[in-house]
N, C-alpha and C positions, 0 to 999 in steps of 0.2 A: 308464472313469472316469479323469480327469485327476487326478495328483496329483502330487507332489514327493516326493522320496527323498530321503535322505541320501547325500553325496560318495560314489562307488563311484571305488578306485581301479584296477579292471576288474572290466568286465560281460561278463556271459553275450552271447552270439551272440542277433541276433534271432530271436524266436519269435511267433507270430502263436498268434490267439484257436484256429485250429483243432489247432494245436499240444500247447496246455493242454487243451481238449477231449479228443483223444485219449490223453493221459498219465491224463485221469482217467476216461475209459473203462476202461483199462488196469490200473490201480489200484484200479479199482471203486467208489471213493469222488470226490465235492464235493473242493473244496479251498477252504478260505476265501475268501471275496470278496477280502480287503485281500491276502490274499499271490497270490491270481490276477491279482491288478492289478500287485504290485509284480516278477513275471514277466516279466507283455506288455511293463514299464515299462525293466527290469533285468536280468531273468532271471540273477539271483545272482549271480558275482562275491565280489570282495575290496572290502571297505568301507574307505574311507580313512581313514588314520592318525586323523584329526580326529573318527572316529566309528565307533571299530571295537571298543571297551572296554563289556563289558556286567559283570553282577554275578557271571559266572563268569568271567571272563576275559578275551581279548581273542579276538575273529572271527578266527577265520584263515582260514575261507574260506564262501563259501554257494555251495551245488550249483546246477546250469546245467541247466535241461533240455536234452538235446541236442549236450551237449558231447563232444567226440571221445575227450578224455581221460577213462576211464572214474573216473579219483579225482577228478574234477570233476560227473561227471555226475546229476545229482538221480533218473533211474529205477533206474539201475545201483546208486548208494549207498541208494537206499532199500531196493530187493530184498535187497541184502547183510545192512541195517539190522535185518530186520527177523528174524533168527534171534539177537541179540543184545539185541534190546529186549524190555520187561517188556511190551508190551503191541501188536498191531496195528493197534490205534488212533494210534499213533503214525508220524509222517513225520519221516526225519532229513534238514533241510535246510540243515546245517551243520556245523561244528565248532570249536574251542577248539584253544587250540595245547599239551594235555596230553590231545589223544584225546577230549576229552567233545562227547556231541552235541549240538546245537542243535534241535531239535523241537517240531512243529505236533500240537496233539490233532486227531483227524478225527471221535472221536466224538460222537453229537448231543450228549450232556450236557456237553461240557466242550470244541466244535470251536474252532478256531480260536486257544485256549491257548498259549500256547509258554512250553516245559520247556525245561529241562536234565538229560542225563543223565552222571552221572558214571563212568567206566568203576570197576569193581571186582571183588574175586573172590568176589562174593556169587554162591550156587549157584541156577541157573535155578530151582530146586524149591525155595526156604527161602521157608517157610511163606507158603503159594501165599493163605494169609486174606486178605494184604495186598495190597490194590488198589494198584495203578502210582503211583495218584499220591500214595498216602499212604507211599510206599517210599524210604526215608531217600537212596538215591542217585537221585534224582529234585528237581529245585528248582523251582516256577514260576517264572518269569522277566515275563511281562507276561499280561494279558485276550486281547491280540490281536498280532497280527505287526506294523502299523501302529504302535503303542505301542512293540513291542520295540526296533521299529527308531529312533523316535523320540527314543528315550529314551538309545541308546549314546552316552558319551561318547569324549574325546579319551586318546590316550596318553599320559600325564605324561612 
């Protein structure tokens, strides 16, 4: 799928369809149609100044499949990710430049979502009733990753 992105003022290393594939072999889960496109298209990087401001902050970076640096790389930060997130349904494929992550829901009811998670010193165990996405450091951010992306503005 042909599409247009927002100004990247560096992109991820080329990654090819079999690439993506096997990260979500790997993973065990799909990944969104619109963010497997803006991969093969992108594959994460730093969003330029003109379009890098969302409603938590400002991008300071989106993960790379494949990247050498492993504080760049989208399998390595996700593995990391995923003993500090509320939920494994969640992908962290990003961040803010005060530590919060950027994140894709992968579950069927809610895939393809993107949160934010806020870091805090709330205890893995407080009061476990409360579903991920209804958990106060938790924000939706857009429907879809297309939107998200769409939608950042410029740095003032």
């Amino acid at each position: 799928m042909e599409t247009s992105w927002p100004e990247m003022e560096a992109r991820g290393n080329h990654i090819t369809e079999v690439d993506v594939s096997a990260f979500e072999e790997r993973l065990q889960r799909a990944l969104p149609a619109d963010y497997r496109d803006f991969l093969l298209a992108v594959n994460g990087g730093r969003p330029a100044r003109s379009k890098c401001v969302f409603a938590a902050g400002v991008i300071n970076r989106l993960f790379s499949l494949g990247d050498e640096k492993e504080s760049r790389n989208l399998e390595i930060c996700a593995g990391r990710a995923r003993v500090r997130l509320p939920s494994p349904d969640l992908l962290e494929v990003g961040y803010n430049g005060t530590g919060g992550s950027i994140l894709i829901a992968l579950h069927p009811d809610r895939a393809g979502e993107v949160w934010f998670h806020e870091p805090s010193d709330r205890p893995a165990d407080a009061n476990p009733r409360v579903l991920w996405h209804d958990r106060r450091d938790m924000k939706k951010l857009a429907p879809n990753w297309r939107d998200f992306m769409t939608n950042l503005g410029p740095i003032s």
